[in-house]
C-alpha positions as CSV (number, residue, x, y, z in Angstrom):
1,X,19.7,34.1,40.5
2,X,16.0,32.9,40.6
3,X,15.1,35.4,37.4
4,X,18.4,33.7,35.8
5,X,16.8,30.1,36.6
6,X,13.7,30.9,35.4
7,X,14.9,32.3,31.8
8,X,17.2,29.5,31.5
9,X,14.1,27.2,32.0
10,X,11.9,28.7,29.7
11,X,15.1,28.6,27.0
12,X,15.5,25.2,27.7
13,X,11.5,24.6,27.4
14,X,11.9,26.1,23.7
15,X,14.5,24.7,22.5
16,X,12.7,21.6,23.2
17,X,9.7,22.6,21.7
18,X,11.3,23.9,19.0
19,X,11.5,20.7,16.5
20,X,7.3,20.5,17.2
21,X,7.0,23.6,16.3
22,X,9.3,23.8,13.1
23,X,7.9,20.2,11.8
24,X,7.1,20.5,8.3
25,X,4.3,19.7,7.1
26,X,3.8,17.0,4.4
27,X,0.3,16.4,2.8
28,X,-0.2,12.0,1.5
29,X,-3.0,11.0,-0.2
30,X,-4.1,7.3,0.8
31,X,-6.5,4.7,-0.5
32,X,-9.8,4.1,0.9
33,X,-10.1,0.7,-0.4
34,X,-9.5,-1.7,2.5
35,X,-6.0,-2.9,1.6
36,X,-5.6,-4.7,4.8
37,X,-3.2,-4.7,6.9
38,X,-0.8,-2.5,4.3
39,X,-3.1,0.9,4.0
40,X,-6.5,1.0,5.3
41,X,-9.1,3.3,6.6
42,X,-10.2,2.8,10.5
43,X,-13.3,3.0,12.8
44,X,-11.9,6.6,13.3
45,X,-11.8,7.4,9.3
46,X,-8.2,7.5,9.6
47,X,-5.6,6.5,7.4
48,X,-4.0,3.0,9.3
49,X,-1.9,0.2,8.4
50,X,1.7,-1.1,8.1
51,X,2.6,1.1,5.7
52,X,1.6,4.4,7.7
53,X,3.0,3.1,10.6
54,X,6.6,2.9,8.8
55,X,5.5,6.4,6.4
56,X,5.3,8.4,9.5
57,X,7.4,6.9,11.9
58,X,10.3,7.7,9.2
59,X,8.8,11.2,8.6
60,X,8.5,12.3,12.1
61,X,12.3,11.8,12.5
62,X,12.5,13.7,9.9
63,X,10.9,16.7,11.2
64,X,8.6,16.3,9.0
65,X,4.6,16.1,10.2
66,X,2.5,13.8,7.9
67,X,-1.3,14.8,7.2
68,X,-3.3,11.8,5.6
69,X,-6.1,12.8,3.3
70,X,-8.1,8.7,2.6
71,X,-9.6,9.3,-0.7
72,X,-10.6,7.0,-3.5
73,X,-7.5,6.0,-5.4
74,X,-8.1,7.6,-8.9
75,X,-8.5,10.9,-6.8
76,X,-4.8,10.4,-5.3
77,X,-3.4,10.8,-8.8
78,X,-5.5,13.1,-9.9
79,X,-4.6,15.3,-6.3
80,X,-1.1,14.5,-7.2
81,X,-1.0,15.7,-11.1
82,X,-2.3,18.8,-9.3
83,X,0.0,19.3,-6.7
84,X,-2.8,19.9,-4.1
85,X,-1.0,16.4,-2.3
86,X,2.7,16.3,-1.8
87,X,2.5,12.6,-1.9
88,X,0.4,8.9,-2.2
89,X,0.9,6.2,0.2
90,X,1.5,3.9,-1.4
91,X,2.0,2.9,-5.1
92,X,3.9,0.1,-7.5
93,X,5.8,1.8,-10.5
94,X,4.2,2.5,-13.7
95,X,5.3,4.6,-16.7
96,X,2.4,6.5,-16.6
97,X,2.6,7.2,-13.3
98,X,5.9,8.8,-13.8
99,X,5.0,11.2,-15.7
100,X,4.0,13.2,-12.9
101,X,5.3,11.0,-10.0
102,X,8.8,10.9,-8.9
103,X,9.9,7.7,-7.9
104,X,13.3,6.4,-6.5
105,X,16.0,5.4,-8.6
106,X,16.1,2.5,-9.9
107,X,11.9,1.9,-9.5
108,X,11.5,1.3,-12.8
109,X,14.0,-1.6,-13.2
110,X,14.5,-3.0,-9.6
111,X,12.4,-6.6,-8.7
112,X,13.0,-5.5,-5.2
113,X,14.0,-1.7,-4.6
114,X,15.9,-0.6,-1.3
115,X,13.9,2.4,-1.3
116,X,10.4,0.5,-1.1
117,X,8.2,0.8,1.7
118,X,7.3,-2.9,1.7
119,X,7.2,-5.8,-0.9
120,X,3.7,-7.1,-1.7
121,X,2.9,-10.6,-3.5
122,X,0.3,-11.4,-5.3
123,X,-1.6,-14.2,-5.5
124,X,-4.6,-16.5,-7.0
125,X,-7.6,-17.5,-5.2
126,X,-10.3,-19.8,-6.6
127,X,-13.3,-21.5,-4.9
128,X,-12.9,-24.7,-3.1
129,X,-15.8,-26.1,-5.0
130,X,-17.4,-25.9,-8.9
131,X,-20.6,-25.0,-10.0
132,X,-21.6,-28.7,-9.7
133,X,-20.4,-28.4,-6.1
134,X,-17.6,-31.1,-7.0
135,X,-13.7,-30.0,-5.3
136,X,-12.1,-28.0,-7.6
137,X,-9.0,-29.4,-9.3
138,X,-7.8,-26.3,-11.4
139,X,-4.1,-25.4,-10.4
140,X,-2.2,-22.4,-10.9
141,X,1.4,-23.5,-12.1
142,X,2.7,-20.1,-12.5
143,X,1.9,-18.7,-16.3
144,X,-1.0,-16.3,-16.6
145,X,-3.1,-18.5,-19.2
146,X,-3.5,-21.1,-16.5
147,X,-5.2,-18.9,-14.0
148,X,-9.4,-19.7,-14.2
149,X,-11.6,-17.1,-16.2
150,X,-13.0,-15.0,-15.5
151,X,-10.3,-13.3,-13.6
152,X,-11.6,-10.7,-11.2
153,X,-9.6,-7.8,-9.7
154,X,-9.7,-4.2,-7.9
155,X,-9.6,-1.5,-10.8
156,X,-6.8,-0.1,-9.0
157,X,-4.3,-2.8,-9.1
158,X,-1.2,-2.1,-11.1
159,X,-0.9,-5.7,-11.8
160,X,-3.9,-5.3,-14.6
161,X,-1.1,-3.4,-16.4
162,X,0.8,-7.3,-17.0
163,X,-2.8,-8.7,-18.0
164,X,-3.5,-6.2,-20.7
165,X,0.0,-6.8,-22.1
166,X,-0.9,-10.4,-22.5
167,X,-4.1,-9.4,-23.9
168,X,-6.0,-11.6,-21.3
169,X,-9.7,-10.2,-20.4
170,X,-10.1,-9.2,-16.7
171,X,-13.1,-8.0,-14.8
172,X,-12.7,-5.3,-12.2
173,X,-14.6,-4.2,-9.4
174,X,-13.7,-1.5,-6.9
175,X,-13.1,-3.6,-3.8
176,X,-12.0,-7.0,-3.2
177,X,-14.8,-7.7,-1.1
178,X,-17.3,-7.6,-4.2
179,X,-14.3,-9.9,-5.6
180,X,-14.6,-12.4,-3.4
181,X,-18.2,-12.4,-3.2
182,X,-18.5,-13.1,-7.1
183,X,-16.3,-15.6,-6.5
184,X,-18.3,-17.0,-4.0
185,X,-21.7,-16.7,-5.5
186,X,-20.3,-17.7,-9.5
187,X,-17.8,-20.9,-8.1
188,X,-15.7,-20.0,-11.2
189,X,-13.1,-18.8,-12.3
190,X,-10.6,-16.5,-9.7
191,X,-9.7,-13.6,-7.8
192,X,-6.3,-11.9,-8.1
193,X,-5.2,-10.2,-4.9
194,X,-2.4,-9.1,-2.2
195,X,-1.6,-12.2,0.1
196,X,-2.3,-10.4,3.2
197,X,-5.8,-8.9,1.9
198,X,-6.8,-12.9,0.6
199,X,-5.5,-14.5,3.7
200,X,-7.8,-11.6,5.8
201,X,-10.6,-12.1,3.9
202,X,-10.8,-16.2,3.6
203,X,-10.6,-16.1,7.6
204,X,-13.8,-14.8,7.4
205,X,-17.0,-16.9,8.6
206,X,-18.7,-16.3,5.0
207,X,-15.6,-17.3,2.5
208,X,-13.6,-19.3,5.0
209,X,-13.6,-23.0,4.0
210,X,-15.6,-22.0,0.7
211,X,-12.3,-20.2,-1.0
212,X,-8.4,-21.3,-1.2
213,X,-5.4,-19.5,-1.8
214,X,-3.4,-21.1,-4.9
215,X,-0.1,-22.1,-3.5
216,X,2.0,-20.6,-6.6
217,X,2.2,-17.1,-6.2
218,X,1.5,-14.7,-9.1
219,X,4.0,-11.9,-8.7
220,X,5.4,-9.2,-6.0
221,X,5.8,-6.1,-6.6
222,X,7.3,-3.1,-4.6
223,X,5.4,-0.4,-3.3
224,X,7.0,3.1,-2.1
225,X,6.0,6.9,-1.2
226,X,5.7,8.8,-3.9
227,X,5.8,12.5,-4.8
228,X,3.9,14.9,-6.8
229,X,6.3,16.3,-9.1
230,X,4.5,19.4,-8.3
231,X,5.7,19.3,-4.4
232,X,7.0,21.6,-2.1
233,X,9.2,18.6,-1.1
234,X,12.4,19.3,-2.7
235,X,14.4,16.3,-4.2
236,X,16.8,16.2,-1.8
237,X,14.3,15.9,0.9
238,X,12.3,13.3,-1.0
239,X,15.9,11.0,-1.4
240,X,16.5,11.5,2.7
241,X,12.9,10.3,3.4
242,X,13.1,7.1,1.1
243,X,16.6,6.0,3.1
244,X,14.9,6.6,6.3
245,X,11.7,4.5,5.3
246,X,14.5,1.6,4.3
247,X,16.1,2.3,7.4
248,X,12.8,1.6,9.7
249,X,11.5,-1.4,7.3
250,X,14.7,-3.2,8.1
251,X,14.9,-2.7,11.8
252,X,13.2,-5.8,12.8
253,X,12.5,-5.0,16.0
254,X,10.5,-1.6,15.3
255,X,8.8,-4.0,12.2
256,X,7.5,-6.5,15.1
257,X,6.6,-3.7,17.2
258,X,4.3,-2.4,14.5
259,X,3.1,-6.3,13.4
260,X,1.8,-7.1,16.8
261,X,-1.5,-4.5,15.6
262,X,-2.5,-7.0,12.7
């Protein structure tokens, strides 16, 4: 009877073991521009933010173990044409980018897709003050050749897509800190950016009070996990981990479990 116990325990030890063990791995490339509180890297060097926390809450469901790899963002696509990343965390849709991206259905046409990860809005920011340190009176009403020149943004930014089109002249840096600090330094002319990095940064002791968020917003976009075309991850794997990311963004409760970090 006792050896009987003892293999049932150890039977009943592996099968729960088991889904650890058979967890498969999926390799996601994120972006080590501070993209706060969305995707970030932390004190640890670790991929953080909202965004991971839904990515691999929804993957480890799943069975599936997620290994981040921060990296500059130009590397991510470059990692992903070659297939040495199954995936990048997280990007907007772009034509280009589907070329060797798969995206969920409907990415390419949706304002709002049900397989995002999260919805991001852009806005304008422009100094409190001009150059002759009088308030600043330029409002953004919502059309692109009213925002202030020069317009200043992260190289990254898919949005710079929609300023080319217009043919309007943007400069780019590679991190919206040096952004804001031109801002800052030049008091002209504005600073395209995510809501949540602006409103981060302008709490800051050096731009608070000396910066303002334009209260017309510029655009949202959505952002989503995306996979190499080149990925172990079959389709139909890809399509079950897209409606479990929608499934954890819209439980609220999870969502204000994860929100209490930021």
């Amino acid at each position: 009877m006792k050896i009987l116990k003892n293999g049932m325990i150890a039977l009943f030890s592996l099968f729960l073991t088991a889904p650890l063990l058979a967890a498969k791995p999926i390799v996601i490339c994120t972006d080590t521009n501070f993209w706060y509180p969305f995707t970030y890297v932390n004190h640890k060097q670790n991929a953080a933010g909202l965004h991971i926390d839904i990515i691999s809450t929804s993957l480890q469901k799943l069975g599936f173990q997620p290994i981040y790899r921060p990296n500059a963002w130009q590397s991510c696509f470059e990692q992903a044409k070659a297939g040495t990343v199954d995936a990048i965390a997280t990007a907007s849709y772009q034509d280009e980018r589907a070329v060797f991206l798969n995206y969920p259905e409907g990415a390419a046409v949706d304002q709002e897709s049900p397989w995002r990860v999260m919805q991001v809005n852009y806005v304008v920011v422009t100094s409190l003050f001009n150059e002759q340190g009088q308030p600043n009176t330029q409002l953004f009403n919502g059309h692109l050749d009213d925002i202030p020149h020069p317009i200043r943004m992260t190289t990254h930014y898919a949005i710079i897509q929609d300023f080319k089109r217009a043919g309007l002249p943007i400069k780019t840096n590679e991190s919206s800190l040096s952004n804001f600090k031109h801002l800052l330094k030049d008091h002209n002319g504005s600073v395209i950016d995510v809501e949540a990095v602006a409103s981060y940064f302008l709490k800051q002791p050096e731009f608070s009070h000396k910066l303002m968020i334009q209260k017309k917003s510029l655009s949202n976009k959505s952002y989503y996990l995306v996979f190499s075309k080149r990925s172990q991850i079959k389709s139909e794997e890809q399509m079950l981990i897209w409606q479990e990311i929608a499934n954890i963004r819209d439980d609220s409760v999870l969502m204000a479990e994860f929100l209490k970090k930021y």
